[in-house]
Every structure is written in C-alpha cells, then in structure tokens.
Backbone as a printed PyTorch tensor [residue, N CA C, xyz], in Angstrom:
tensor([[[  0.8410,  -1.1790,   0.0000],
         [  0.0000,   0.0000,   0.0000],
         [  0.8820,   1.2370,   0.0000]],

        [[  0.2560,   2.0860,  -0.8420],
         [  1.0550,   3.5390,  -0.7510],
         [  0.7100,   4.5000,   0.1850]],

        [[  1.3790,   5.3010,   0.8810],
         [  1.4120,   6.3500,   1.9410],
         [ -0.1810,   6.7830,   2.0950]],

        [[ -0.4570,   7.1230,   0.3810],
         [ -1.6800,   8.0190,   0.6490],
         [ -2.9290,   6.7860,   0.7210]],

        [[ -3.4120,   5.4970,   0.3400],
         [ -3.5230,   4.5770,   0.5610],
         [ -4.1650,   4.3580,   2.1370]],

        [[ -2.8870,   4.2690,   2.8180],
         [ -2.4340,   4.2140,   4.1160],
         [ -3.9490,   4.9600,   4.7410]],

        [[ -3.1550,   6.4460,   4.8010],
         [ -3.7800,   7.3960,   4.8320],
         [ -5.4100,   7.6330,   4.8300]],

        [[ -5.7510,   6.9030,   3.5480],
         [ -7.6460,   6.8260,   3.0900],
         [ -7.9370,   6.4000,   3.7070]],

        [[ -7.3300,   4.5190,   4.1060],
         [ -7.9520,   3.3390,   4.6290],
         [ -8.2060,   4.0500,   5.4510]],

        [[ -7.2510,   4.5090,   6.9500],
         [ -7.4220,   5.1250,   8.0550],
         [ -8.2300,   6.2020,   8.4490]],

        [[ -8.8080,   6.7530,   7.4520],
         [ -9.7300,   8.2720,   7.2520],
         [-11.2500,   7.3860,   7.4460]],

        [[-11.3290,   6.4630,   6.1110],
         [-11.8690,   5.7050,   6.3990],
         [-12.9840,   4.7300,   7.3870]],

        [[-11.6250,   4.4690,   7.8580],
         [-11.9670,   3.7270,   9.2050],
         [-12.4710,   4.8370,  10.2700]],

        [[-11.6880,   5.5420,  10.6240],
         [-12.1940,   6.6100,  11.9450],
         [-13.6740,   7.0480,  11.1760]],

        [[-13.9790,   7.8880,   9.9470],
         [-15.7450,   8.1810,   9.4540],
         [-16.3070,   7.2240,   9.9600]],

        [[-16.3780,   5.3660,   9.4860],
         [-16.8630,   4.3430,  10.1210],
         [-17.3110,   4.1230,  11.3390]],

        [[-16.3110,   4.7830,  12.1400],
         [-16.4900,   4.1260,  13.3360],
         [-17.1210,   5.4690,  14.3250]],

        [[-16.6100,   6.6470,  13.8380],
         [-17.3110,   7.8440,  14.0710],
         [-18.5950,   8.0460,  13.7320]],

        [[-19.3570,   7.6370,  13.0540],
         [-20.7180,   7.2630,  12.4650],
         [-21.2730,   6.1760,  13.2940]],

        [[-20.9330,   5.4760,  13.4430],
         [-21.3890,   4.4160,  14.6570],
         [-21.5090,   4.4630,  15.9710]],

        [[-20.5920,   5.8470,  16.4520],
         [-21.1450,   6.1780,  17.6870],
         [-21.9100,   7.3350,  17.8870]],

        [[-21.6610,   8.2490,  16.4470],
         [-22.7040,   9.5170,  16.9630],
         [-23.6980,   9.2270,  16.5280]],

        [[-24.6690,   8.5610,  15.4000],
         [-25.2810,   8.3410,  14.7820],
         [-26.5370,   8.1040,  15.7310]],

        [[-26.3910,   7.4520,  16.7120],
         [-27.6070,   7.2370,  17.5340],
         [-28.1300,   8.4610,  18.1070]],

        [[-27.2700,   9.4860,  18.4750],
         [-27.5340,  10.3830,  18.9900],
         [-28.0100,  11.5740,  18.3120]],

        [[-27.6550,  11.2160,  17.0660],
         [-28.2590,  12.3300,  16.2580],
         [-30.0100,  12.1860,  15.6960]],

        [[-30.1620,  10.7360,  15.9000],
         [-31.2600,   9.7700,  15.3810],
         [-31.9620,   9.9410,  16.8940]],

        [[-32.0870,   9.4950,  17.7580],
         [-32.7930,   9.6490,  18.7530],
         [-32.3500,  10.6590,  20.1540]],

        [[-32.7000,  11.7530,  19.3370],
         [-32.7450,  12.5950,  20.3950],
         [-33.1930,  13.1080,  22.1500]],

        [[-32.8340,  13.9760,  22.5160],
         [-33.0270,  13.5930,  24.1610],
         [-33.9340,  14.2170,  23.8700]],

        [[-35.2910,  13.7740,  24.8620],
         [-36.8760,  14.1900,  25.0050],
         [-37.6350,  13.4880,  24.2750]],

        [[-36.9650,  12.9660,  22.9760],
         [-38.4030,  12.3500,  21.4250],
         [-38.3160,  10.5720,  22.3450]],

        [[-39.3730,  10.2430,  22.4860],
         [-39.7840,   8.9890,  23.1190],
         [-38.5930,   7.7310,  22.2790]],

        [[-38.2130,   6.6260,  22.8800],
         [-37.3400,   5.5250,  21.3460],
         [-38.7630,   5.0710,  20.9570]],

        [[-38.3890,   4.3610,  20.0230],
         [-39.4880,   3.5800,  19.0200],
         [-39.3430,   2.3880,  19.7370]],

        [[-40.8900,   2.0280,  19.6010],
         [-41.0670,   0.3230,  20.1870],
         [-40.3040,  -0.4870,  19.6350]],

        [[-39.8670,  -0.6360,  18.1480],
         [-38.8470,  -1.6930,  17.6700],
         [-37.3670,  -1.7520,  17.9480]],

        [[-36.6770,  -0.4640,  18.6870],
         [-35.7470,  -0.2440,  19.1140],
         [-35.2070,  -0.3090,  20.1830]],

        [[-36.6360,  -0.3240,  21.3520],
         [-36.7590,  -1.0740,  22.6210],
         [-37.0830,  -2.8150,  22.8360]],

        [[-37.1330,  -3.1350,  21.5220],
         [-37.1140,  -4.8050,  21.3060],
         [-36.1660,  -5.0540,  20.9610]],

        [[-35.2120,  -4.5800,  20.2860],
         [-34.0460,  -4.8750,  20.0820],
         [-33.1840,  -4.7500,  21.0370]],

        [[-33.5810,  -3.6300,  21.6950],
         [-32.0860,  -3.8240,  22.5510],
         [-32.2880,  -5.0070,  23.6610]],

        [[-33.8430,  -5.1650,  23.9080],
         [-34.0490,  -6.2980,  24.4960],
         [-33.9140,  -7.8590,  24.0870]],

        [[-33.7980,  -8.3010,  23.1570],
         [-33.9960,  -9.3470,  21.9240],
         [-32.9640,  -9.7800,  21.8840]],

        [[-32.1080,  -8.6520,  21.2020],
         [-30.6820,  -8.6970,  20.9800],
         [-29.6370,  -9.1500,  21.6270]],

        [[-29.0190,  -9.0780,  22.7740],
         [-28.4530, -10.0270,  23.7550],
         [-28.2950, -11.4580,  23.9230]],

        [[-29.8360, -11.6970,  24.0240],
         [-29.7610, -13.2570,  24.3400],
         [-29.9410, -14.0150,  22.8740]],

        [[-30.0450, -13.0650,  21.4390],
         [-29.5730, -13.6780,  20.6750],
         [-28.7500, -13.9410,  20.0440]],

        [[-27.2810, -12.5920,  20.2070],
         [-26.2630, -12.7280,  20.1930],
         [-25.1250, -13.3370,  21.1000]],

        [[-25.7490, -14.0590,  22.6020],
         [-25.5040, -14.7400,  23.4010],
         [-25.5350, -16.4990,  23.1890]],

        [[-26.5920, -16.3050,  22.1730],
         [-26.8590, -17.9250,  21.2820],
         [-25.9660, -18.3960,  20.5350]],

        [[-25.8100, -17.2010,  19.8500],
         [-25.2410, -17.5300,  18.5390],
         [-23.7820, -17.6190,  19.0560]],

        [[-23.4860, -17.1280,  20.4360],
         [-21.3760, -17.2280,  20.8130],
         [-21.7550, -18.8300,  20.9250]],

        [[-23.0250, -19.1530,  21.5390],
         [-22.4140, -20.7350,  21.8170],
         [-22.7030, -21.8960,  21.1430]],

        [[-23.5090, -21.3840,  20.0780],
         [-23.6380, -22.1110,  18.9520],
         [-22.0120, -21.9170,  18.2680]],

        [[-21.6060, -20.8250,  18.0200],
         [-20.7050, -21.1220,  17.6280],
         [-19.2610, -21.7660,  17.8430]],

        [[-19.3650, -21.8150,  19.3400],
         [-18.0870, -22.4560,  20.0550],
         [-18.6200, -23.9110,  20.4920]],

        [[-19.5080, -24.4820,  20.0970],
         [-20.1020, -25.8920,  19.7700],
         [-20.1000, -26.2230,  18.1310]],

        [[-19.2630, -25.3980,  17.6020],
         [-19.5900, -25.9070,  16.0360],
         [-18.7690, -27.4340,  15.9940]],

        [[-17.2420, -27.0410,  16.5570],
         [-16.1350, -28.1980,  15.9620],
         [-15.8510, -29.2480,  17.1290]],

        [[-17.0140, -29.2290,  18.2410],
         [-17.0190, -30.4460,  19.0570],
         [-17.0520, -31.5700,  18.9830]],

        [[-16.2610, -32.8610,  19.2620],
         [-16.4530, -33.9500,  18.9090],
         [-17.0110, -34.9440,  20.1120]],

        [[-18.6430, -34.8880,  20.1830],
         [-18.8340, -35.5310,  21.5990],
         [-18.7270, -36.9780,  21.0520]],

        [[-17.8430, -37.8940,  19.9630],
         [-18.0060, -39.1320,  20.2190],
         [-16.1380, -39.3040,  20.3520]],

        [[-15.6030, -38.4310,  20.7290],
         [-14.1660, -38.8150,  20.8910],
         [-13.5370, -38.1370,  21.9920]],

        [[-12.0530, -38.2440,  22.8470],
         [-11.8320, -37.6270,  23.7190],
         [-12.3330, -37.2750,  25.0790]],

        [[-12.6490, -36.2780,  25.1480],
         [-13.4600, -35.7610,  26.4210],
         [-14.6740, -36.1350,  26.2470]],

        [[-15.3140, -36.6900,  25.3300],
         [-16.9290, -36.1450,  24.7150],
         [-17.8170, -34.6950,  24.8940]],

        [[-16.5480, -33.7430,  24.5550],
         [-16.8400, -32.4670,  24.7910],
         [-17.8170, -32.2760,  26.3400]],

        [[-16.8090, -32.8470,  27.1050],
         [-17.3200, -32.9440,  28.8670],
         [-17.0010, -31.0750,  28.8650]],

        [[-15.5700, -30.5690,  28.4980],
         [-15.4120, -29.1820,  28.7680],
         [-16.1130, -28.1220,  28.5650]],

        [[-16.5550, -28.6930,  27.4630],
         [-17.6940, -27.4240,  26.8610],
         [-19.0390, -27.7610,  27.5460]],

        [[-19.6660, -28.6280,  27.8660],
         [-20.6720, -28.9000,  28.4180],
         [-20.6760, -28.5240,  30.1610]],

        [[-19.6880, -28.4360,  30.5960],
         [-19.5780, -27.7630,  32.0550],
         [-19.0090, -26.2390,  31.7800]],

        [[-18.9160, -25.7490,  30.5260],
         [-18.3800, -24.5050,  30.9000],
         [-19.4650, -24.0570,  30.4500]],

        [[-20.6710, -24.2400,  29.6310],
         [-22.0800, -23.8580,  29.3190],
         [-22.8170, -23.5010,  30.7190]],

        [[-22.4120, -24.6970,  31.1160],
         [-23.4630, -24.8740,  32.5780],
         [-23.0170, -23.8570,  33.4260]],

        [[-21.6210, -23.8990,  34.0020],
         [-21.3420, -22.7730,  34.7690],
         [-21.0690, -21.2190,  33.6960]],

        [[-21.5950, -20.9000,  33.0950],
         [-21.5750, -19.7800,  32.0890],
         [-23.4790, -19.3090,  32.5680]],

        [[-24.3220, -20.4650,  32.1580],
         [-25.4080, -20.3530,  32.3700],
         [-25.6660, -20.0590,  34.2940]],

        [[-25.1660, -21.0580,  34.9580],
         [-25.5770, -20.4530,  36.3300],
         [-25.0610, -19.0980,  36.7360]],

        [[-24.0260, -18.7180,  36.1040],
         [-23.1170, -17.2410,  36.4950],
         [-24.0920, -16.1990,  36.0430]],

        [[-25.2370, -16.6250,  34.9110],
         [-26.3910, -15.8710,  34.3080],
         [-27.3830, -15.1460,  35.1510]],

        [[-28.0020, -16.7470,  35.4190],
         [-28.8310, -16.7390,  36.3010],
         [-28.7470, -16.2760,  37.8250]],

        [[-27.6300, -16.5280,  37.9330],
         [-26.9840, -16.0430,  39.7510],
         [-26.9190, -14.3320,  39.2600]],

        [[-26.2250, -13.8360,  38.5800],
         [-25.7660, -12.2870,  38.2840],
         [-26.7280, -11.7250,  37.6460]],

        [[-27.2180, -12.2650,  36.2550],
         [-27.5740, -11.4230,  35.2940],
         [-26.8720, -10.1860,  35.0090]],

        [[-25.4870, -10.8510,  34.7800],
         [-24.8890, -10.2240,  34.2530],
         [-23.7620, -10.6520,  32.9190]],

        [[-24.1510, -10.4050,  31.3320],
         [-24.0650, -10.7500,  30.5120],
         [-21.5580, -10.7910,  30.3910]],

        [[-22.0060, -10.0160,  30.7790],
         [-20.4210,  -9.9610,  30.7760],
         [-19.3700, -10.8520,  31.3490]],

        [[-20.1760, -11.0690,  32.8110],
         [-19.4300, -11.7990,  33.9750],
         [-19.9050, -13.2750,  33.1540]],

        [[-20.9730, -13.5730,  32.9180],
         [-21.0110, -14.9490,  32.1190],
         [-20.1760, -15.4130,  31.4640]],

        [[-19.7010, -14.5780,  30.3440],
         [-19.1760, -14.7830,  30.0200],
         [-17.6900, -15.2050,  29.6780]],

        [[-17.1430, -14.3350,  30.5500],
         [-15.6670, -14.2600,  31.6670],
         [-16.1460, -15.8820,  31.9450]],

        [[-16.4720, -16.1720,  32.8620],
         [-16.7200, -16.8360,  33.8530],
         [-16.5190, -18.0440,  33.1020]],

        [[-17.4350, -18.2540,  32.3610],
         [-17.4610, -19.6770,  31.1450],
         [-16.0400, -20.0500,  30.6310]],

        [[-15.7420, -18.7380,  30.1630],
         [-14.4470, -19.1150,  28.8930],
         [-13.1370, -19.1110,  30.1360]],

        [[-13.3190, -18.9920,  31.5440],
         [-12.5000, -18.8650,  32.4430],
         [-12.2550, -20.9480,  32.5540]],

        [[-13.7230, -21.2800,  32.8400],
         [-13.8210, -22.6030,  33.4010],
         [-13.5120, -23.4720,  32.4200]],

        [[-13.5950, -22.7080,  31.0670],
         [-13.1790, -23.9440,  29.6880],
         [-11.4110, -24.0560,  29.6760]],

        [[-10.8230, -22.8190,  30.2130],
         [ -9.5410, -22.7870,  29.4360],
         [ -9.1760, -23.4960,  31.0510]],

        [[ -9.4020, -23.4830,  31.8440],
         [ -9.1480, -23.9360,  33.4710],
         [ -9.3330, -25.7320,  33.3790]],

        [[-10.6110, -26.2730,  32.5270],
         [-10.4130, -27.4950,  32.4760],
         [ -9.5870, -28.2190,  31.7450]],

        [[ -9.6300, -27.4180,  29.9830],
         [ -8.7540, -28.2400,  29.4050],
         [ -6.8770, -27.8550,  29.2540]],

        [[ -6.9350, -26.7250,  30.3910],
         [ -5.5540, -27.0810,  30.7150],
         [ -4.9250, -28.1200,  31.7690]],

        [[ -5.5440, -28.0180,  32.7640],
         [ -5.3440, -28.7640,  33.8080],
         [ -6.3970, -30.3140,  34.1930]],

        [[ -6.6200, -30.5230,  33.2890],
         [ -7.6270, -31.6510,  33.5410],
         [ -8.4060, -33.1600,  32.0640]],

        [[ -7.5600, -31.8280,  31.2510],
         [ -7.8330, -32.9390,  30.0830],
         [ -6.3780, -33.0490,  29.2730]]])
C-alpha cells in the first residue's frame, strides 16, 4: 500500500467508526420517546447474540471422541448459572471461557 492509501484506509476507518457512535444520537434525540422496535431490540438482541457465541463455540465439538466435549458442556453450565446467579451478561461470560480454558488445561 502507498502512503496516501495508508492514509484513506485510516480516514476511512475513523468516518466508520465515528458514524457508529454519533449516529444514535443524532437519530434519537433527548426528550423524542425511542421507538417500540428499538426497545425490542435492545431487548432481543443479547440473548440472541448470546446464542449464537455458543452455537458457535459448539460448532467443531467432537462428543463421540476424547473428552466427549465434557469441557464445553460444564463450561455452558457454569456460564449459564453465572447468568442466572448475576444477570450479568459480561461476567457470564468471563466466567465460562475462564472454566473452559481452566479445564482443558489442567484436567484434560
């Protein structure tokens, strides 16, 4: 890539990402009520992008060999009770990928 190249990509990128954080604020202003579909989403949204992390870290499991994916199946569980105990989407998550890398270092 050439200097000026360089340069665009990076111009680029900051408009991108500068648009993505003011953008809401310019769109829903302080005082105008949110829209009902925007209060479903932010509600919706979570626990379906919460699906889809563990659908996807169950894609390349092999429960008929090895562990029979015992690790992933106890780090779901304690991911899920850290949920339910906190409700807190973050600490779940910590918490899970804490107990996966904790078993299959020391235990498998």
């Amino acid at each position: 890539m050439t200097h000026t190249q360089e340069i665009l990509t990076i111009a680029i990128c900051v408009a991108g990402t500068m648009a993505t954080r003011f953008l809401p604020f310019l769109i829903f202003r302080e005082g105008r009520p949110v829209p009902p579909y925007v209060q479903y989403l932010g509600k919706a949204l979570p626990s379906a992008i919460f699906a889809m992390l563990v659908v996807y870290c169950l894609r390349n499991v092999d429960f008929t060999g090895g562990a029979h994916g015992l690790p992933e199946l106890v780090s779901i569980a304690a991911t899920a009770a850290l949920h339910i105990w906190r409700r807190n989407m973050l600490l779940s998550i910590l918490g899970g990928t804490l107990c996966y890398m904790a078993i299959v270092q020391w235990a498998v």
